[in-house]
N, C-alpha and C positions, 0 to 999 in steps of 0.2 A: 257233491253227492245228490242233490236233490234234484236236480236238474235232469238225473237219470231216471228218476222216477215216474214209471211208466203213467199212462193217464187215466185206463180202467184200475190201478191200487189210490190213486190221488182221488177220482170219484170215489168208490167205496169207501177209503178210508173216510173223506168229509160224510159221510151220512152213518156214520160210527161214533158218535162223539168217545165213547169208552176207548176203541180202539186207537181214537185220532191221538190223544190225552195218553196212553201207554205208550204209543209211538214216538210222541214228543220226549218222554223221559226216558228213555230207552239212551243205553252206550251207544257213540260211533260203531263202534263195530257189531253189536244186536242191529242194528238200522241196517247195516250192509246185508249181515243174515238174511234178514226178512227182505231187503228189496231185489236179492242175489232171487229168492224164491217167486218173488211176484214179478222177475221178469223171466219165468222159466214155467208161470202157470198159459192152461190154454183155453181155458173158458172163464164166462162169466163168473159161475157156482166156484170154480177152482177158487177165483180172486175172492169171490164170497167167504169161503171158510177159512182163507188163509186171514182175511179179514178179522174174521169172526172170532179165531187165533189169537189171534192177537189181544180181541175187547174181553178176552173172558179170564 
C-alpha cells in the first residue's frame, strides 16, 4: 500500500505531525479511503485540505 502513495500527500502529510499520527492509527481500509482521494486531488491546496482533513 504505501508504495502507492503519491509524493505531494507523503510531503504534506510529513509537515502535519497531527495528520502524519492520525494517519498512522487509521484502519487498512480508512488508509485506502484517504490515499484512493489524494491520488484523485489536482492541486497543491486540494492535497492541503485533504491534509488538513485528516489533522483536525
Amino acid at each position: 500500500m504505501y508504495k502507492d502513495m503519491p509524493l505531494g500527500f507523503v510531503n504534506a502529510l510529513a509537515k502535519n505531525e497531527s495528520a502524519m499520527q492520525k494517519f498512522a492509527q487509521m484502519e487498512k481500509d480508512e488508509k485506502e479511503i484517504v490515499l484512493e482521494k489524494a491520488h484523485n486531488v489536482s492541486s497543491k491546496q486540494e492535497m492541503q485540505n485533504l491534509i488538513n482533513s485528516i489533522g483536525s
